[in-house]
PyMOL CGO cylinders between C-alpha atoms (Angstrom):
from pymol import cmd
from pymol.cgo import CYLINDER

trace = [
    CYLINDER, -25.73, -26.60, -2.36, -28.35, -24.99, -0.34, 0.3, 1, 1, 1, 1, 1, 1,
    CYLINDER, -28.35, -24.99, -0.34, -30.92, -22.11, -1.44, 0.3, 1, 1, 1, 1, 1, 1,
    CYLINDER, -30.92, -22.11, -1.44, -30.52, -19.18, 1.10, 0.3, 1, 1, 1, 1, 1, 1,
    CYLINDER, -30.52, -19.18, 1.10, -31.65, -19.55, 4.28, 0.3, 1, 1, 1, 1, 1, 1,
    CYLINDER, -31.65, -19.55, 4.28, -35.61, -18.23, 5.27, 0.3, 1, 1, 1, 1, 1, 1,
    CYLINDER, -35.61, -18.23, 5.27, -34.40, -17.40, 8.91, 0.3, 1, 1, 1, 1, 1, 1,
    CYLINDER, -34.40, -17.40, 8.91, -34.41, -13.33, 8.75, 0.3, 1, 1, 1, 1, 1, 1,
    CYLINDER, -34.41, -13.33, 8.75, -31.39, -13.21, 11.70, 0.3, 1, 1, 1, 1, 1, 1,
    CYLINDER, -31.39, -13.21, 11.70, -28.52, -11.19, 10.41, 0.3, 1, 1, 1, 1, 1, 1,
    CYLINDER, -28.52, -11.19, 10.41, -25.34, -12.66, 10.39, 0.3, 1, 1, 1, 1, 1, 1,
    CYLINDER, -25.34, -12.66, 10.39, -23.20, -9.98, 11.82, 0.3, 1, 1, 1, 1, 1, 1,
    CYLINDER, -23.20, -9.98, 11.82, -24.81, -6.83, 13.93, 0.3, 1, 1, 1, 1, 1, 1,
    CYLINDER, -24.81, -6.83, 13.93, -22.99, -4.17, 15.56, 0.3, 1, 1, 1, 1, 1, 1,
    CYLINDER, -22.99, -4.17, 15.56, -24.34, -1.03, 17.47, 0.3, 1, 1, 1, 1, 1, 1,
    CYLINDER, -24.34, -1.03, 17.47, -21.62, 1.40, 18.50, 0.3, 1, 1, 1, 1, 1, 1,
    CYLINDER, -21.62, 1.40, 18.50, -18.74, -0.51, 18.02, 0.3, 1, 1, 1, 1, 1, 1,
    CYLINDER, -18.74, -0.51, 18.02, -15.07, 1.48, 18.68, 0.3, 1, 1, 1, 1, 1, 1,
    CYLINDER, -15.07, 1.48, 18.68, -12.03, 0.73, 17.17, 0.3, 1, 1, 1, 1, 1, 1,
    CYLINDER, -12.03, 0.73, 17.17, -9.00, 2.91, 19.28, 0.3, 1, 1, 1, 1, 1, 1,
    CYLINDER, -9.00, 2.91, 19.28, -5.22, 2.33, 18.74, 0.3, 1, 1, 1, 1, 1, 1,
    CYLINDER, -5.22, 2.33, 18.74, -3.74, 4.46, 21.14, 0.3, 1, 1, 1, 1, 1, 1,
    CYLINDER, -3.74, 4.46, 21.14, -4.57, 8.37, 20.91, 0.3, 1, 1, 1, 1, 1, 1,
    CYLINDER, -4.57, 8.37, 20.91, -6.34, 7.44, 17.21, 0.3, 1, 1, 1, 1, 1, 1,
    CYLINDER, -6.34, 7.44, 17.21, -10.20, 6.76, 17.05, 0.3, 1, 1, 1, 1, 1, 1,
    CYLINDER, -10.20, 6.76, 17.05, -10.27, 4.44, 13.50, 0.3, 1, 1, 1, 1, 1, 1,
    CYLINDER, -10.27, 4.44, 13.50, -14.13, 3.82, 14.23, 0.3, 1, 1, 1, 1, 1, 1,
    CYLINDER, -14.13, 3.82, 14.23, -16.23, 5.37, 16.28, 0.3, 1, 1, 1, 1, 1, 1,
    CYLINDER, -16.23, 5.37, 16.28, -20.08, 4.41, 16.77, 0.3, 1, 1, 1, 1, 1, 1,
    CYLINDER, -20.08, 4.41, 16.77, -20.64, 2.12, 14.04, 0.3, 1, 1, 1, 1, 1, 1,
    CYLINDER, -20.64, 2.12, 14.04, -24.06, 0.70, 13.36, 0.3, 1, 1, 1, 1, 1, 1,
    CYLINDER, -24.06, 0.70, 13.36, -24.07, -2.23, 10.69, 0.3, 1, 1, 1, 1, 1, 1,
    CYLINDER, -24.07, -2.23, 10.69, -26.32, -5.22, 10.06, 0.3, 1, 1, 1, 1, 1, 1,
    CYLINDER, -26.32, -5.22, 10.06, -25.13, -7.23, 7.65, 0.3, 1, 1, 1, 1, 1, 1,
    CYLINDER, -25.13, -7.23, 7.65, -26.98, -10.00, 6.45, 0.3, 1, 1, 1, 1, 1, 1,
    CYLINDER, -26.98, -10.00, 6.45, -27.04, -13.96, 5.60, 0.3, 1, 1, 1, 1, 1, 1,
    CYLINDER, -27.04, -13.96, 5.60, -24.84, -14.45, 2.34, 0.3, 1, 1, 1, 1, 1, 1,
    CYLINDER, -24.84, -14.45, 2.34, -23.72, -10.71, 2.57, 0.3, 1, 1, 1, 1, 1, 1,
    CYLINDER, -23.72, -10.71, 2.57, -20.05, -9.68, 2.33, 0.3, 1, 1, 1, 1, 1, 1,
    CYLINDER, -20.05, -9.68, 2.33, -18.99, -6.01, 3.36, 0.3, 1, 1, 1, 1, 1, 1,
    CYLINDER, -18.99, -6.01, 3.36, -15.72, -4.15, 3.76, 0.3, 1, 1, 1, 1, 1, 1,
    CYLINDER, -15.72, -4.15, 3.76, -14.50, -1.07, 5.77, 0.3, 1, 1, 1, 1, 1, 1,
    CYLINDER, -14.50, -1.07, 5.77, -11.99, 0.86, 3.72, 0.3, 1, 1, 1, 1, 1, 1,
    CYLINDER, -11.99, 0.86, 3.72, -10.48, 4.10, 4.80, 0.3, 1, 1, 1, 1, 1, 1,
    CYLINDER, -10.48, 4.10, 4.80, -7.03, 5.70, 4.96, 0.3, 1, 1, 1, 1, 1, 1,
    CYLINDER, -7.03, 5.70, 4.96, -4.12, 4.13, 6.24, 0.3, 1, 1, 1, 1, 1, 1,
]
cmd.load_cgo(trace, "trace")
């Protein structure tokens, strides 16, 4: 096993990212940086 990593590049980045099904906007303009060793979640209503 590994220490964590020293490089500072995120592992996930997203600027303004859209999510449409149909008619329905689920996201709209999202701005995340998530980094190395991170874990997020979106949660909203069904």
């Amino acid at each position: 096993m590994t220490g964590a990593s020293d490089d500072c590049t995120p592992a996930v980045v997203t600027d303004g990212f859209t999510k449409r099904f149909g008619s329905v906007t689920a996201v709209e303009g999202l701005r995340m940086t998530v980094p190395v060793e991170s874990v997020y979640g979106l949660l909203g209503p069904n």
